[in-house]
C-alpha positions in Angstrom: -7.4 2.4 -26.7 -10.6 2.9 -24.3 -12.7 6.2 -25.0 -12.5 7.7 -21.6 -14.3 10.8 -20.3 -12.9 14.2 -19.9 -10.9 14.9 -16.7 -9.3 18.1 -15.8 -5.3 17.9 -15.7 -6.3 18.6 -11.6 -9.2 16.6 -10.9 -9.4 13.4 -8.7 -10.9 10.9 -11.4 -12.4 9.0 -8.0 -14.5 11.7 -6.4 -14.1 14.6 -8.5 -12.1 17.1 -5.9 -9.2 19.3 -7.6 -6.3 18.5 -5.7 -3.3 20.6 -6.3 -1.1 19.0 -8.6 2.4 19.6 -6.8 1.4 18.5 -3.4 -0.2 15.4 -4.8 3.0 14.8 -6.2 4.9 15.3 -2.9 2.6 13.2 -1.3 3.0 10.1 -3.6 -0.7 10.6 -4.4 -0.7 10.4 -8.3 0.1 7.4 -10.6 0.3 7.3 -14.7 -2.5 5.4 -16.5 -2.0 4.3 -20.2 0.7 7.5 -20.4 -1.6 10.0 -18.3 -0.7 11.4 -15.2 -3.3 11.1 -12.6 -3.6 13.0 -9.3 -5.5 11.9 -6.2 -6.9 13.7 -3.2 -6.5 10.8 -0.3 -4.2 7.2 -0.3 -7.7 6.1 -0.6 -9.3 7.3 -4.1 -5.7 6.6 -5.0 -5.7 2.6 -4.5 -9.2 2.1 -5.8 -8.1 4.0 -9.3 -5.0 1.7 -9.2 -7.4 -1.6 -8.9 -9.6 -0.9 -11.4 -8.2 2.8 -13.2 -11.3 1.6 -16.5 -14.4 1.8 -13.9 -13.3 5.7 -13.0 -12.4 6.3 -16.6 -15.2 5.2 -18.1 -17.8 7.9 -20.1 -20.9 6.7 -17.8 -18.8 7.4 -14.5 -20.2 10.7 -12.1 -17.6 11.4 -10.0 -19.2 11.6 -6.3 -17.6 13.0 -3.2 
């Protein structure tokens, strides 16, 4: 397994917003990575995670809105 950096159980690993978790869920926006739930603010942070989840995981990454 990957050391990853720290994410919040609420925090868009993309840009680093805090969606709430529930609507994220009721909006399709989350996906599971490596047994993790992952929630997303926009269809848009969600689909770049999905193509490359390591680059947004990685320690170096700095989430940027």
């Amino acid at each position: 397994m990957t050391e990853h950096r720290t994410i919040a159980p609420n925090e868009d690993p993309v840009c680093g917003m805090h969606p709430d978790p529930v609507a994220a869920r009721d909006r399709g926006l989350v996906t599971t990575h490596e047994g993790r739930e992952y929630v997303f603010c926009g269809k848009g942070c969600l689909l770049e995670f999905r193509d490359d989840p390591e680059r947004f995981l990685a320690p170096g990454y700095t989430p940027a809105m």
